[in-house]
N, C-alpha and C positions, 0 to 999 in steps of 0.2 A: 301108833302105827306110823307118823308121822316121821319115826327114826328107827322103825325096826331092820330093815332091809339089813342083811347080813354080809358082809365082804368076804372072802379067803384075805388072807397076808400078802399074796401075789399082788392082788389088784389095788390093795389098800399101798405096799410098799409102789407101784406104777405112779398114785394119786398123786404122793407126796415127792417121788422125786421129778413127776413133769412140775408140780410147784414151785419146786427149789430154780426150776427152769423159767418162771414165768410162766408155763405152759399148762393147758387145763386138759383134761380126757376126749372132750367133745370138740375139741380145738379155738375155744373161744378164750378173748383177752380173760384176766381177775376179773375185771370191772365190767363187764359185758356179759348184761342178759340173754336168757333164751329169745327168740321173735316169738312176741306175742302176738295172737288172734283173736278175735271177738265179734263175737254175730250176736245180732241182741231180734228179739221178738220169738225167739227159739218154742216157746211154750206161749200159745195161743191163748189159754187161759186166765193165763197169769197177769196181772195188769202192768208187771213189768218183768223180763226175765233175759238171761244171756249166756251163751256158752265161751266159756274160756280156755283157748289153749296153751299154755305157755311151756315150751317144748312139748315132750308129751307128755306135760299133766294136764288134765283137764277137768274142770270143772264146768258145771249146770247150775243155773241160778234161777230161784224165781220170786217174785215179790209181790206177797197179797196184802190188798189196804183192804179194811172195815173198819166201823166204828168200833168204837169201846170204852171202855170207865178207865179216867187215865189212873196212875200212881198217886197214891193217898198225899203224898207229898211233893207233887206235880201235878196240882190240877190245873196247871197254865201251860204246860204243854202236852202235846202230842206222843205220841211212843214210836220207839222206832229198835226192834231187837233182831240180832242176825243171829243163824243158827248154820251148822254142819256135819252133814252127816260123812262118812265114807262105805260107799257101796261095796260088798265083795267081788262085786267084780274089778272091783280098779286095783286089787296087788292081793295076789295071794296069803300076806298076811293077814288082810282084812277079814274080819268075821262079823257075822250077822249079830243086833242084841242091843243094850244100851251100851251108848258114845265112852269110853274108857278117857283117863284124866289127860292125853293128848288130843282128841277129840273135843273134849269141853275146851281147852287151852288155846285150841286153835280158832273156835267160835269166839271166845272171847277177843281175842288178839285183833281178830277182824271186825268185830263187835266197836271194840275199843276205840281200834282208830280212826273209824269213821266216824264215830259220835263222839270223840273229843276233838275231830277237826270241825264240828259244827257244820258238817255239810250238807243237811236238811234244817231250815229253823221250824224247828218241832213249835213255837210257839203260835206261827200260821198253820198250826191242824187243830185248833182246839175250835168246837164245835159249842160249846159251855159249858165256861171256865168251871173246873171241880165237879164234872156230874158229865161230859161227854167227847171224846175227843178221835180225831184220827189217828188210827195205829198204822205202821208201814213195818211189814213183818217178813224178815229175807232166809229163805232155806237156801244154799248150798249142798248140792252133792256133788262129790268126787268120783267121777265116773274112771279116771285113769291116773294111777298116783307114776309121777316119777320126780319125786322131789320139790319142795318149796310150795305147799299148799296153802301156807302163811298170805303172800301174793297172789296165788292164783282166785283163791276165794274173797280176796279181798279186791280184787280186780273186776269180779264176776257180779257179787254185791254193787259198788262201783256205777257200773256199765248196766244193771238192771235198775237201779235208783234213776240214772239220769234218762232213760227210756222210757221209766214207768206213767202212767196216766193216774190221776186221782180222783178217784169219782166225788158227785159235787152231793153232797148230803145236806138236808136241812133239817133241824132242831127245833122241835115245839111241844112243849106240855111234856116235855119229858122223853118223847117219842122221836127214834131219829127215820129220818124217808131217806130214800137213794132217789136223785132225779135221774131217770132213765135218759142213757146218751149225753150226760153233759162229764163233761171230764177235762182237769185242768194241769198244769204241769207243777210237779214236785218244788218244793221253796227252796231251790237250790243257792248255795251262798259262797260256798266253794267245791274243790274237785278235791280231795286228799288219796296221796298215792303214799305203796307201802314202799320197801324196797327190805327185802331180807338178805344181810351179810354172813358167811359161816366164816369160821376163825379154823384151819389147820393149819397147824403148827403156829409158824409166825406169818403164815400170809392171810390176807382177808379177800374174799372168792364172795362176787354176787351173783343172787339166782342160783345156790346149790342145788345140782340136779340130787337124784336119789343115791348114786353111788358116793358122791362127794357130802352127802348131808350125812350117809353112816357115817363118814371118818372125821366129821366134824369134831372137834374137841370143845368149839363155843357157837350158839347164836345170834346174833342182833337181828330185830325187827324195828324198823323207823320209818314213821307216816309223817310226811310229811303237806302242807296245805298248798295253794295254789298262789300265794303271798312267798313261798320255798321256807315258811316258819315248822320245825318241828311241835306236832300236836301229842305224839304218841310214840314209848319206846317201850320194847320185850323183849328181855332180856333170856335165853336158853344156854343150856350146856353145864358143861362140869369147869370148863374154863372160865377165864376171863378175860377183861379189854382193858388195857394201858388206857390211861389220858389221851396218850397220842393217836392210841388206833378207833376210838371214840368220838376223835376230830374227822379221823381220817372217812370214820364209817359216815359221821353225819353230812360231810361233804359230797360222799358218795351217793348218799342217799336223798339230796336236794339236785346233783345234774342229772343223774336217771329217773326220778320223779320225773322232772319238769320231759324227757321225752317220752316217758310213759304216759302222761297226763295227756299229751296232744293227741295219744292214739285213741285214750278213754275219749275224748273232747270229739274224735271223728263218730265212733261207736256208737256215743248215745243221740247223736244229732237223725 
């Protein structure tokens, strides 16, 4: 769903020659994202959660901890899995049902590059080692698609991690207890920010909105950490990226981190 949205040739031939111009549909530079928004505690429930607007796609976040039996081959850390769903109401090609392989593609991606930026150290949720550990479990829904859900969910994830509370649980004889009202903040180590580039023709365009993500011909996705070290890259499209536009993209994607990152840094405070 994440690239279905259909163009006429009209609007597709407009896309590419304000390109040829430097010039984008929405009037913003190549390298200039949509303004982003973030309200976090949105879901009362939730021990951490946040609504993300970036133009107008928007996502809902929310993050439930409980204990649980860690990974047969991680019983020194913690768990930490992000999921997304897309509501029918956020773009009428959305349909009710299980997540189709853009859907899984898109949890992973965000999945991905949080948890190879080490931005939780899962090793401070283990409750004991190989028999009991804290899990940190993040649903996304996309309540309004208009392109680059890649970011937005990954922004939203993000921004409900660094808000979330931890409840303090303790471990004995096998048995784990919740202490009522005590709750501690997340083992945060860094902030990792995504930045997704689409490739038309020969220009590279960040924050494809939905019209300019159909005419894309390629993707880039690169999460980058709060040190500006690339953690995580995903790769889409039928195209590809030169050496040069590979440099081009990862530079790109280190100076709009770092002022994406100070909004996340306001957000979760």
């Amino acid at each position: 769903m994440t690239s279905t949205t259909i163009l006429d040739d009209l609007k597709k031939k407009k896309i590419h020659a304000l390109l040829k111009e430097g010039q984008r549909v929405d009037g913003r530079a190549l390298d200039e994202p949509r303004q982003l928004i973030i309200d976090t505690g949105v879901i009362p429930k939730a021990e951490g959660s946040a609504r993300v607007r970036l133009g107008d796609t928007e996502v809902v976040c929310g993050v439930k901890v409980q204990p649980d039996k860690p990974f047969p081959d991680l019983g020194d850390r913690g768990i930490f899995i992000c999921t997304a769903e897309i509501l029918p109401l956020a773009d009428p090609t959305a349909e009710p049902g299980p997540p189709g392989e853009e859907v899984i593609e898109l949890a992973r991606v965000v999945d991905r590059g949080i948890r190879e930026s080490g931005m939780v150290d899962l090793k401070q949720l283990v409750l004991e080692k190989d028999k009991s550990v804290v899990g940190i479990f993040i649903d996304n829904s996309v309540t309004d698609y208009d392109g680059n859900l890649f970011d937005a969910c990954s922004y939203a994830s993000v921004a409900s991690v660094l808000s979330c509370k931890i409840p303090k649980y303790n471990y004995a004889d096998g048995v784990v207890t919740k202490v009522e009202g005590e709750f501690t903040a997340p083992p945060i180590t860094t902030i990792p920010v995504s930045v997704t580039m689409g490739k038309i023709g020969n220009n590279i365009i960040v924050d494809p909105n939905a019209d300019e993500w159909a005419c894309m011909d390629a993707r880039i996705t690169i999460t980058t950490n709060a040190a500006g070290n690339i953690c995580a890259i995903q790769k889409g499209g039928t195209d590809g990226f030169t050496p040069e536009e590979l440099v081009q993209c990862g530079k790109i994607s280190i100076a709009t981190g770092a002022k994406i990152r100070d909004i996340l840094k306001k957000a979760g405070n």
